[in-house]
GUDRENDREN-407238 format. One record per residue (C-alpha): residue number from 1; x, y, z; residue in three letters. Coordinates in pm, whole numbers. Each point is the difference from the previous one (the first is absolute). Layout:
N
  nr     xx     yy     zz rest
 NUM      X      Y      Z  ALA
...
//
This chain:
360
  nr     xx     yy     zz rest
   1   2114  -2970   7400  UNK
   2    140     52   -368  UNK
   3    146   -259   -210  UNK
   4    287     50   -266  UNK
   5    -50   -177   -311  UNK
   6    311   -113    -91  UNK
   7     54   -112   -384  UNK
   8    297   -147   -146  UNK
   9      8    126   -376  UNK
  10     91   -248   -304  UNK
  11    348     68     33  UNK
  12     56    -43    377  UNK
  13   -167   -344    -13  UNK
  14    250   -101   -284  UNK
  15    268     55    214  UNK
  16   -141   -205    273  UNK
  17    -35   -335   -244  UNK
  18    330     77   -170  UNK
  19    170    -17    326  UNK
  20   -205   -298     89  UNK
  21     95   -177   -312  UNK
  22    386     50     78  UNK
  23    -65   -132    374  UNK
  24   -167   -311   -181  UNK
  25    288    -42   -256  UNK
  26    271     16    265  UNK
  27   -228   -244    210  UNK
  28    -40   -251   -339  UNK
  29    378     45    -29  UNK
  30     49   -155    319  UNK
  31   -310   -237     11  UNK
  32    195   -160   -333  UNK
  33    358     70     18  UNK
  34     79     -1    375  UNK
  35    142   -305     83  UNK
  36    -97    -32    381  UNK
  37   -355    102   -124  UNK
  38      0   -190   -337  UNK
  39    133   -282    116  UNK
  40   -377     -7    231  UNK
  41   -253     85   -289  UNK
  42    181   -155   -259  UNK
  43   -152    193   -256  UNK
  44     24    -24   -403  UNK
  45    321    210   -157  UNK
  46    -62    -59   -335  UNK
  47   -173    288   -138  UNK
  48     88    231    315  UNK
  49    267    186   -157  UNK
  50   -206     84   -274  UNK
  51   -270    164    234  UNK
  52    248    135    193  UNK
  53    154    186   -303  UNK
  54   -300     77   -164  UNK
  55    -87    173    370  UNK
  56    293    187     31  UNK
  57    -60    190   -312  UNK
  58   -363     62     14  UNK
  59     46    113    357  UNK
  60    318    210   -111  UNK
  61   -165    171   -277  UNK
  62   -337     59    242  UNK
  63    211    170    267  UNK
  64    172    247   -257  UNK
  65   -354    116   -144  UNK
  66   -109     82    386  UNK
  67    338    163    111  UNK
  68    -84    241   -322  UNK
  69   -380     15     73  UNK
  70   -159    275   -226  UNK
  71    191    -43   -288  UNK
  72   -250   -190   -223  UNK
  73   -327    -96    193  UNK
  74   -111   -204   -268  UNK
  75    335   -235     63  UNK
  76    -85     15    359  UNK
  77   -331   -123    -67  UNK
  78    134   -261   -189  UNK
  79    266   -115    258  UNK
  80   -306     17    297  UNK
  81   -248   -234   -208  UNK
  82    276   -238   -131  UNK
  83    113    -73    327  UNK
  84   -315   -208    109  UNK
  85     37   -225   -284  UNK
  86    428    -27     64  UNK
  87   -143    -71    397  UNK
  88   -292   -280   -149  UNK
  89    291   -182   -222  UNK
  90    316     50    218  UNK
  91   -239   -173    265  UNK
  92   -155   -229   -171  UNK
  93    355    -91   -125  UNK
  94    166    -24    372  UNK
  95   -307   -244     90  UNK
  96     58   -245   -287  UNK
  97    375     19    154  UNK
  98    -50     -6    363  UNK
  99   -271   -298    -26  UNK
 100   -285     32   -202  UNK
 101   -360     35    152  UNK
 102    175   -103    383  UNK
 103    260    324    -56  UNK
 104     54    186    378  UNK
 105     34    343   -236  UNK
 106   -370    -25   -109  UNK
 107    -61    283    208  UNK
 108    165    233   -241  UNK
 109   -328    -30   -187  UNK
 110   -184    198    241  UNK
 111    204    280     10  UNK
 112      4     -6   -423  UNK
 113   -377      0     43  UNK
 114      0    271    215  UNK
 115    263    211   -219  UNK
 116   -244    -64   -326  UNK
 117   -311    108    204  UNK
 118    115    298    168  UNK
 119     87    182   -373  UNK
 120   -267   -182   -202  UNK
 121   -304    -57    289  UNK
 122   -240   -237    -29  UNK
 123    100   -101   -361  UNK
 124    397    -54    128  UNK
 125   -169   -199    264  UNK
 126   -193   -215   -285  UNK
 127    301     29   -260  UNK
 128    239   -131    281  UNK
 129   -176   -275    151  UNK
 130    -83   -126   -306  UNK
 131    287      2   -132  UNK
 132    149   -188    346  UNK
 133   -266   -233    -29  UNK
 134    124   -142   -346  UNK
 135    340      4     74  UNK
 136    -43   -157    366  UNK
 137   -257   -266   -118  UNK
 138    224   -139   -309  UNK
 139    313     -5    240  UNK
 140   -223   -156    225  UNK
 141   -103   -270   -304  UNK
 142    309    -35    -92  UNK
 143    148    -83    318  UNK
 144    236   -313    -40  UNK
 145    -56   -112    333  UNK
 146   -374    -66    -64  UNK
 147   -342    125    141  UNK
 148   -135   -147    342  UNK
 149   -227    144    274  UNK
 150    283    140    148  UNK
 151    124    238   -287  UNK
 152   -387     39   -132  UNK
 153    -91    179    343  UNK
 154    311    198    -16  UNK
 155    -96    123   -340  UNK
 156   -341     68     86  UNK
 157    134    212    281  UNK
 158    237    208   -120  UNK
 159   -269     92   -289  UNK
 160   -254     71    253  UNK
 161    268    247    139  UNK
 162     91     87   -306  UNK
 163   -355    147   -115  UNK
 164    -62    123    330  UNK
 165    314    240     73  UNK
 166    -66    110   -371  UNK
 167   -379     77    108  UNK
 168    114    169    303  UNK
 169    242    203   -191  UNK
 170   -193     99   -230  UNK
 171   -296    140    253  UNK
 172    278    183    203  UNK
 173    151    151   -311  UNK
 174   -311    115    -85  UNK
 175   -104    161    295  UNK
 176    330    220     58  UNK
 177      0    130   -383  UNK
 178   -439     87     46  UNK
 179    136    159    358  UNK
 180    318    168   -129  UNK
 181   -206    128   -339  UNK
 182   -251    123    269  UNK
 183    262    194    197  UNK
 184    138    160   -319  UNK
 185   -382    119    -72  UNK
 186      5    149    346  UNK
 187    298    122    -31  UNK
 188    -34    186   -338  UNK
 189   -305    143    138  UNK
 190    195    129    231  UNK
 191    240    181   -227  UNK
 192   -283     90   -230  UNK
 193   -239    337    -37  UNK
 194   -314    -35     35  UNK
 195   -145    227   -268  UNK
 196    282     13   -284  UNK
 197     96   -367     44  UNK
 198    372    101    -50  UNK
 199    251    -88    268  UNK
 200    -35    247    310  UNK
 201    242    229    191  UNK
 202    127   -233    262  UNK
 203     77   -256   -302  UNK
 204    195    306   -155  UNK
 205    233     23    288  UNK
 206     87   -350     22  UNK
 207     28    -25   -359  UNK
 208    256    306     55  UNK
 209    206   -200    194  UNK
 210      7   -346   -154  UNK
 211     76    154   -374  UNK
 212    348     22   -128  UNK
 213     92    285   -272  UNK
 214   -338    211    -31  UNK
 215   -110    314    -83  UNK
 216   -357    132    179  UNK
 217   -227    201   -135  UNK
 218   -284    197    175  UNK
 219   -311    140   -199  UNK
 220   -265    225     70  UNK
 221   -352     57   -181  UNK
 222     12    379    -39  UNK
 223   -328    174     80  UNK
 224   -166   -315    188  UNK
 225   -164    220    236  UNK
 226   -215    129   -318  UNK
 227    -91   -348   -123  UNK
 228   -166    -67    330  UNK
 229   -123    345     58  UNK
 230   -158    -10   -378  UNK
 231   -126   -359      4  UNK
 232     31   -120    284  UNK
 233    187   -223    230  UNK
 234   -130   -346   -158  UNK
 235    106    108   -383  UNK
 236    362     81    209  UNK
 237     10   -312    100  UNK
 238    -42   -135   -346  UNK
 239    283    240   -114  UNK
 240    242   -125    257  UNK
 241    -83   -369    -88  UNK
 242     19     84   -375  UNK
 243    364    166     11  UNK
 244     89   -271    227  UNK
 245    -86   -288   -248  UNK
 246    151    268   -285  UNK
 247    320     39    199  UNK
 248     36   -438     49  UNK
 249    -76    -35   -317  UNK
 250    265    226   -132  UNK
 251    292   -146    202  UNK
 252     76   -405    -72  UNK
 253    -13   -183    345  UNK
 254    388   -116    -39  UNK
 255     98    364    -27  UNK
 256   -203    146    299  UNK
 257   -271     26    268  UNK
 258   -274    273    -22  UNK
 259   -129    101    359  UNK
 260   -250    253    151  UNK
 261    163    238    214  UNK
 262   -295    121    165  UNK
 263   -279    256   -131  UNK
 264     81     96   -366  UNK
 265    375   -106     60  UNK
 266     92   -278   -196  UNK
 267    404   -143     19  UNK
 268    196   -200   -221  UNK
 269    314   -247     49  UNK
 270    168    -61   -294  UNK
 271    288   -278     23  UNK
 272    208    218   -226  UNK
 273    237    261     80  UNK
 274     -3    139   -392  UNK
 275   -193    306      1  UNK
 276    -21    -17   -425  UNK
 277   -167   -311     63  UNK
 278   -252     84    232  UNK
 279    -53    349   -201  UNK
 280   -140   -261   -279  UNK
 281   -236   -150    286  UNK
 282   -114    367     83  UNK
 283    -52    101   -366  UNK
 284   -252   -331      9  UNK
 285   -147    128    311  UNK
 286    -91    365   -138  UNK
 287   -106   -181   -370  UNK
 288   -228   -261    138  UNK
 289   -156    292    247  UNK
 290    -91    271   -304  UNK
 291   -134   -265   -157  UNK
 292   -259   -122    304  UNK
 293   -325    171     57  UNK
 294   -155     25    327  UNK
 295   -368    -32     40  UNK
 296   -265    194    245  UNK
 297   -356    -74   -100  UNK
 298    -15     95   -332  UNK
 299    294    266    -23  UNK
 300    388    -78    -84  UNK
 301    319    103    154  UNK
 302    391     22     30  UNK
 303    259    -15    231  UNK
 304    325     33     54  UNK
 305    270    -49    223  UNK
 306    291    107     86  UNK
 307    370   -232    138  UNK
 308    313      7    165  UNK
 309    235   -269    -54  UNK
 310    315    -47    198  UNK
 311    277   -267    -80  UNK
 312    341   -138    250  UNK
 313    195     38   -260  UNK
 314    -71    397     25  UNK
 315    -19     -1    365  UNK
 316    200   -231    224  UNK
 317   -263    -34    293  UNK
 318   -161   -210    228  UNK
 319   -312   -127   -194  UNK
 320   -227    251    258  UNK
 321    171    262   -166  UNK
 322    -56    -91   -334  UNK
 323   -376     17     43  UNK
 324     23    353    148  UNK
 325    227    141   -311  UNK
 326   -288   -147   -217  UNK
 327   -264    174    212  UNK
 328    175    324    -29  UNK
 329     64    -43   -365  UNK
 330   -405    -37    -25  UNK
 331    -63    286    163  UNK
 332    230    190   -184  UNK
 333   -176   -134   -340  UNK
 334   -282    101    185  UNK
 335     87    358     45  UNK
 336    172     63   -317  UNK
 337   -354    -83   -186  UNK
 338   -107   -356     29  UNK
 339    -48   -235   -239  UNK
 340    377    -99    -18  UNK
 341    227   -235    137  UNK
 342    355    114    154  UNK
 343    278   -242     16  UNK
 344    312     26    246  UNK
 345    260     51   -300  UNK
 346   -155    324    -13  UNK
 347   -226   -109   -301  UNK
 348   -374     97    -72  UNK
 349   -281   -143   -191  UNK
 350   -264    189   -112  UNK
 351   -318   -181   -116  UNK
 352   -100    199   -296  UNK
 353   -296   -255   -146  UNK
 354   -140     81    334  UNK
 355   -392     37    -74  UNK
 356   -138    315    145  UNK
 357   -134      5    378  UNK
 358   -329    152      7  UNK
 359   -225     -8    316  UNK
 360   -356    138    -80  UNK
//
């Protein structure tokens, strides 16, 4: 039997509290302004409509930076961790208002607890029910109505509960994130070539399909066959880790994806569709590679390699397609001497540094 590990990112789970938060608002709203309902509680007004304000526009503003999620992370991040500490004083707030220590909403605490663990783990856990702890235990003090064995083992309890929902939390919180981390290590194994370390075909193709506006590039090493023939298959599999690490290095991470093909093939995604950009990528590529040496025992070497790079812009295809105009585009650089790369404006690039290729 397989399981699915299903994980709610940062972003999903703000959504959940912020819609819990309104629920709770609307249900305060009633709990203190409904008269069949207010009328039974009989809780404090004075300070309500402060809370109540100062709730509406924290909660306002926090659903505006999560309808327009990816504008500034850094605001996001903000907005995530602030909301634990609007939850801890909104809550302790409603309990000073609703009845002190002997407050029926107490049980909002657990769930605040459990918001502050799940992003911050054992230390939102500790952060949180520490911070409850004060709070609760100078309401508690404080309490007009006076401390007797009945309110002392209702304290005692809902701490107890208190520290042991926040232990439980934390334990389950961090056992999904070590089991979900483990499932991404699988899973990038998975998607990962063995001997280059780059990402491998079958990544490729579902990269192909989730990218929006890209160009794809496929490159060859021209005369591999020699390399192995002349020294050997171990010193080839140097070279193909070496061009692979060349090729990463030359392309940022936020402006593509380096893969191996298969064999000597490597590919490329760019997330561009401007073929002047990624000529300035490809200039890199050929300027980093005259300027590597490759090692067999105790001689030297060069290699070079030859590309195809195919755009949507110049071809309106299905993404399939757009691999296959690269591949022919290779083979034509291929063909019409190597050591170039042909783009699908119509546009060649000659690498002229190019150190010779000698095999001895």
């Amino acid at each position: 039997m397989s399981h699915k590990i299903v994980q709610l990112d940062n972003y999903k789970l703000e959504q959940i509290f912020t819609g819990l938060r309104w629920v709770f608002l609307l249900v305060a709203v009633i709990f203190f302004y409904y008269p069949p309902v207010a009328s039974v509680l009989n809780y404090t007004k004075y300070s309500f409509s402060i809370l109540l304000t100062f709730g509406l526009v924290y909660m306002t503003i926090t659903q505006l930076v999560l309808l327009y999620k990816g504008a500034n992370k850094r605001i996001f991040g903000i907005i995530m961790k602030t909301g634990i500490i609007f939850d801890l004083v909104a809550a302790s707030w409603l309990l000073i208002l609703s009845g002190g220590a002997q407050s029926n909403l107490f049980p909002i605490f657990y769930l605040i607890i459990m918001h502050a663990t799940i992003y911050w783990r054992i230390s939102g856990a500790i952060f949180s029910f520490m911070t409850m702890l004060v709070t609760y235990t100078i309401i508690f003090l404080l309490d007009p109505t006076g401390i007797n064995g009945i309110t002392l083992i209702d304290y005692s309890l809902n701490v107890i509960f208190l520290f042991i929902i926040g232990l439980l939390g934390a334990v389950i919180v961090t056992r999904e994130r070590l089991q979900y981390s483990k499932s991404n290590q699988y899973r990038d194994k998975l998607n990962r070539d063995y001997l280059t370390g780059l990402y491998n075909h079958r990544h490729f193709q579902e990269q192909l399909l989730h990218q929006k506006d890209i160009t794809v590039g496929m490159i060859d090493i021209d005369y591999f066959k020699q390399v192995n023939d002349t020294y050997g298959h171990v010193v080839g599999d140097s070279v193909l880790r070496e061009l692979g690490q060349l090729l990463e290095d030359a392309i940022p991470s936020n402006k593509g994806m380096v893969f191996r093909y298969g064999g000597e093939e490597f590919s490329i995604i760019f997330f561009s569709t401007s073929l002047q950009d990624i000529k300035a990528y490809i200039l890199k590529i050929y300027d980093n590679l005259n300027e590597h040496i490759f090692y067999s025992d105790q001689q030297t070497f060069h290699i070079t390699i030859s590309m195809g790079i195919a755009n949507e812009e110049s071809f309106h295809l299905e993404r399939k397609e757009l691999t296959k105009i690269a591949d022919e585009l290779l083979y034509e650089a291929k063909n019409t001497g190597k050591n170039r790369a042909i783009f699908s404006n119509g546009e060649t690039v000659i690498n002229e540094q190019a150190k010779e290729v000698v095999f001895n």
